[in-house]
C-alpha positions as CSV (number, residue, x, y, z in Angstrom):
1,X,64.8,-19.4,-27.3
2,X,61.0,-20.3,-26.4
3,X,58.2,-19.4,-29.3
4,X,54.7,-18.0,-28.1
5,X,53.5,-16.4,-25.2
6,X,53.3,-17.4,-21.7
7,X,50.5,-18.1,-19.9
8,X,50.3,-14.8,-18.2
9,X,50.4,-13.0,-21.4
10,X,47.6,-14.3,-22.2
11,X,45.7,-14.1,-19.3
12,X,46.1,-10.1,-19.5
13,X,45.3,-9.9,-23.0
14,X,42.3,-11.7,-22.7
15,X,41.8,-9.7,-19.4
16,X,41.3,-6.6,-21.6
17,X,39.3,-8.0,-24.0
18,X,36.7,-8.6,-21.6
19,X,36.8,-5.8,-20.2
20,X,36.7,-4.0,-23.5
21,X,33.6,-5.7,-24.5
22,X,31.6,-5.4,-21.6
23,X,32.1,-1.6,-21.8
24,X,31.1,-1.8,-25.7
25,X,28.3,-3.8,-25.1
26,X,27.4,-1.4,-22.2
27,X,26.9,1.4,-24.4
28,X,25.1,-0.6,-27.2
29,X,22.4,-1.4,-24.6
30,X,21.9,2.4,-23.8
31,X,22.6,3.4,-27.6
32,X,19.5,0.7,-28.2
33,X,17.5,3.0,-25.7
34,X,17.8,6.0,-27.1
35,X,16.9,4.6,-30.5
36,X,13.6,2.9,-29.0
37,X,12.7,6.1,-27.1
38,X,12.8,8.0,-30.6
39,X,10.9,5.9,-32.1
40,X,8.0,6.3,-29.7
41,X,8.2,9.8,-29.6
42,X,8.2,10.0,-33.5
43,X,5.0,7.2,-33.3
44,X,3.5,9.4,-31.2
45,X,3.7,12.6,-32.7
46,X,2.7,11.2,-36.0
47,X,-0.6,9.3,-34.3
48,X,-1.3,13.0,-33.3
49,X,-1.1,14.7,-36.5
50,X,-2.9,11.6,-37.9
51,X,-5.9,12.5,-35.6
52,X,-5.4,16.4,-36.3
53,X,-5.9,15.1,-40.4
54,X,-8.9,13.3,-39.8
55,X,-10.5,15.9,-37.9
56,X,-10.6,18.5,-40.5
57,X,-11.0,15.7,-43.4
58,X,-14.1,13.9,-41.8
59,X,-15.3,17.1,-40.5
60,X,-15.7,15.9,-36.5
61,X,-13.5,16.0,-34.1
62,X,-11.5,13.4,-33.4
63,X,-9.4,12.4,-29.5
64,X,-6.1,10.3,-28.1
65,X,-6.5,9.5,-24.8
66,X,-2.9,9.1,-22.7
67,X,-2.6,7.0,-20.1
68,X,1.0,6.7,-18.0
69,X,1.8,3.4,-20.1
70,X,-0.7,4.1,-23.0
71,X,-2.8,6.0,-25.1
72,X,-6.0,5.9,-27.1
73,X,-6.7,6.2,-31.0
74,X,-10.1,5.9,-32.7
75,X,-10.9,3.0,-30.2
76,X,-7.4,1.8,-30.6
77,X,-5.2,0.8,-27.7
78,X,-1.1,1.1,-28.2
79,X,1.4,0.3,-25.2
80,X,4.1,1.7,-24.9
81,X,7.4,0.0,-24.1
82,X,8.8,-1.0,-20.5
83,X,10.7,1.3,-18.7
84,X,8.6,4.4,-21.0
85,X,6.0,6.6,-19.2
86,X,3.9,9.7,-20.0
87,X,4.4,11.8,-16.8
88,X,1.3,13.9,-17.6
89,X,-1.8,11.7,-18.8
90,X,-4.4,13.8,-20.7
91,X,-7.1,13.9,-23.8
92,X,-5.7,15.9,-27.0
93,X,-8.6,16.9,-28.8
94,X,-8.9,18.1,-32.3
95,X,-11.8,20.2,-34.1
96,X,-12.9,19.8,-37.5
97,X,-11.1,22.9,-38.2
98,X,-7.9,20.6,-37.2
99,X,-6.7,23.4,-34.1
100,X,-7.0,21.4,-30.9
101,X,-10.5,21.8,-28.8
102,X,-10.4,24.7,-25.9
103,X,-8.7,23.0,-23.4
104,X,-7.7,20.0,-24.9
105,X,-4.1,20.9,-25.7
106,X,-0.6,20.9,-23.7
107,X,2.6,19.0,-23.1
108,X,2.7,15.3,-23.3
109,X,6.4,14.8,-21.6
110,X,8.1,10.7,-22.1
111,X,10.2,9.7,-19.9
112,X,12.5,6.7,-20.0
113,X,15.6,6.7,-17.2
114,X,17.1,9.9,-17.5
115,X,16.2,10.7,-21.2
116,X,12.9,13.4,-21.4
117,X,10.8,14.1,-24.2
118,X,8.3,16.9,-24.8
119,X,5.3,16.6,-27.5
120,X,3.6,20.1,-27.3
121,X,0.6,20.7,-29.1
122,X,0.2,24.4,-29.0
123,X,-3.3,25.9,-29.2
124,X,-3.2,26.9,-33.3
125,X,-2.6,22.9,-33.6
126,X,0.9,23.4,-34.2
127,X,2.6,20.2,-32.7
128,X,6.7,20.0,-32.2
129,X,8.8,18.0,-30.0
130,X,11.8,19.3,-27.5
């Protein structure tokens, strides 16, 4: 009677570990994606209702400026990550009252691959994310 396995037994078995791993670590790299593109949509959102603050607590107004790979705060230039863009670039303005400036409101949409996020700024200063 022989003991162990034979070489083909463990050449499949090792087959499917492989293959087993690359799909896990597939979805880990996409899972890392979706946790980056968050992230930027939550810094972004809270650098906007940072600005709306400062308005109506220093009594001026106070602007970002979006680029397609960045944006603008108080002289303050962030990047944003590869592969992330703002489709739309445009100035968010806020009054001292903290309600965005006539015409300085809107959708700011992120893109990264397929995934799409909307930062709307409504014109009472109101600012959600879909």
């Amino acid at each position: 009677m022989k003991k162990g396995f034979s070489l083909i037994e463990t050449v499949i078995v090792l087959s499917i570990i492989g293959i087993l791993f690359a799909f896990i670590s597939y979805q880990l790299s996409s899972f890392g994606d979706q946790a980056r593109f968050k992230a930027v949509t939550r810094m972004i959102v809270s650098d906007l209702r940072l600005c709306q603050q400062n308005a109506i607590t220093q009594k001026e107004s106070c602007e970002i400026v979006f680029g397609t790979n960045n944006y603008k705060t108080d002289s303050k230039v962030k990047q944003l990550p590869p592969l992330i863009t703002i489709q739309n670039p445009q100035t968010i303005r806020f009054a001292s009252s903290g309600n965005p400036c006539p015409g300085y409101f809107g959708t700011i949409i992120l893109t990264l691959k397929k995934q799409t996020a909307k930062i709307i700024i409504s014109s009472f200063g109101r600012i959600r994310v879909e």
